[in-house]
C-alpha positions in Angstrom: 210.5 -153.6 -306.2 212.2 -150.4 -304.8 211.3 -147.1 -307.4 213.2 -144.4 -306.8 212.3 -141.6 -305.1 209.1 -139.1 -306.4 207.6 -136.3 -305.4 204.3 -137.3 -307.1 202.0 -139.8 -308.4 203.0 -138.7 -312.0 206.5 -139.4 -311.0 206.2 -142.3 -309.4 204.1 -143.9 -312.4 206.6 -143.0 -315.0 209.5 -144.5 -312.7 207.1 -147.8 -312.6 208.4 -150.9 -315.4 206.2 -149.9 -318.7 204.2 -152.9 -318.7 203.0 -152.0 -315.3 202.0 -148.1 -315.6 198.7 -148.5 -316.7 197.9 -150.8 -314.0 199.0 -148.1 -311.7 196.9 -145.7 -313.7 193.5 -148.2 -312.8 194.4 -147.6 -309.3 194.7 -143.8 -309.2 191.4 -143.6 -311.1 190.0 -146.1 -309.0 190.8 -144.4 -306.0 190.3 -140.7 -306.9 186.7 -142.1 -308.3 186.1 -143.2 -304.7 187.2 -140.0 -303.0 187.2 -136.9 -305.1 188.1 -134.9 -302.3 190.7 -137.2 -300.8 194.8 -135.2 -301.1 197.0 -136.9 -303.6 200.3 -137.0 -302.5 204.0 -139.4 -301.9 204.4 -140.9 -298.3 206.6 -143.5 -297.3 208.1 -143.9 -301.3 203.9 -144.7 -302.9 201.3 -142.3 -304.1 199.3 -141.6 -300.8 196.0 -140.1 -300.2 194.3 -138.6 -297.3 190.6 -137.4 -296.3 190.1 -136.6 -293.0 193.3 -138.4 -292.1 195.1 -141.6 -293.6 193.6 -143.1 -296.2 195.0 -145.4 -298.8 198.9 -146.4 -300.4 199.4 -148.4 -303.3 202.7 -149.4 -304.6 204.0 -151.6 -307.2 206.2 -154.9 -306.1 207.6 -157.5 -308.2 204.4 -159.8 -308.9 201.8 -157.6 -307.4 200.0 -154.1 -307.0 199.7 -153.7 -303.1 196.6 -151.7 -301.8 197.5 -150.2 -298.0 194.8 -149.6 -296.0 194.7 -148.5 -292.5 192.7 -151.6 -290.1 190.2 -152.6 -289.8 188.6 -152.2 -293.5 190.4 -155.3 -294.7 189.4 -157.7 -291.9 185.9 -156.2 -292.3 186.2 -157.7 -295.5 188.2 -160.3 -295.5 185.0 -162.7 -297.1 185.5 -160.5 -300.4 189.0 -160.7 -300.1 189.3 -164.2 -300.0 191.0 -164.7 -303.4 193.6 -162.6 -302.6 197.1 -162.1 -300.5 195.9 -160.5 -297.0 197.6 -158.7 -294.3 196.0 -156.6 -291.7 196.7 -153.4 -293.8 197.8 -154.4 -297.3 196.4 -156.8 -300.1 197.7 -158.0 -302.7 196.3 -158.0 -306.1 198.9 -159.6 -308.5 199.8 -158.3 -311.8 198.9 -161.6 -314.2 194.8 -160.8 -313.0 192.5 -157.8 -313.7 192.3 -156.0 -311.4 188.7 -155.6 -309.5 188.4 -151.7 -309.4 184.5 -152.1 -308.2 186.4 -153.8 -305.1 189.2 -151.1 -304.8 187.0 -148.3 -305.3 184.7 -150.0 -302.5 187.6 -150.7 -299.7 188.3 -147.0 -300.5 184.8 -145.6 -299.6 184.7 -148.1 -296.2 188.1 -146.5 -295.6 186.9 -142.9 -295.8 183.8 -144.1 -293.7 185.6 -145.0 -290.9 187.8 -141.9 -291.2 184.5 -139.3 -291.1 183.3 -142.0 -287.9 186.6 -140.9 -286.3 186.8 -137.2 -286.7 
């Protein structure tokens, strides 16, 4: 599913299908719970943030929510991730399940781990 194009996470939730903006909303809340200081922003068309480089993506698609993480966070936990559509830098969490936020909100912390390991 192509939105079209936002300047910010507001806008890009409000351009989102109605059944599927509060799903979007779990994710921002997931993921600013998990790093409060990480820079909200819009890259590549999805609501972006950054701490101490790349950090996460999510976007809406058709069937699915997709979490974009930079390797190797997902392989490193790919055993927790077993339920779900993997790729080396995006899962899928479909929209007919809840979503796990203790998961998203813990892929987000490993993420900004490896990020303060490589500054």
């Amino acid at each position: 599913m192509r939105l079209p194009p936002t300047k910010t996470v507001d806008e890009y939730i409000s351009a989102a299908p109605k059944a599927a903006r509060g799903r979007l909303r779990e994710f921002r809340t997931a993921i600013r719970a998990a790093a409060p200081k990480a820079k909200e922003g819009i890259s590549y068309r999805m609501p972006y943030y950054s701490y101490k480089g790349r950090l996460a993506w999510f976007a809406i698609q058709s069937s699915y929510i997709g979490l974009y993480l930079r390797p190797p966070t997902i392989a490193e936990h790919k055993k927790e991730l077993s339920h779900y559509v993997t790729t080396k830098s995006a899962i899928h969490f479909p929209l007919e399940r809840k979503t796990p936020l203790g998961l998203v909100k813990k892929l987000v912390k490993a993420a900004m781990k490896k990020n303060e390991e490589r500054k």
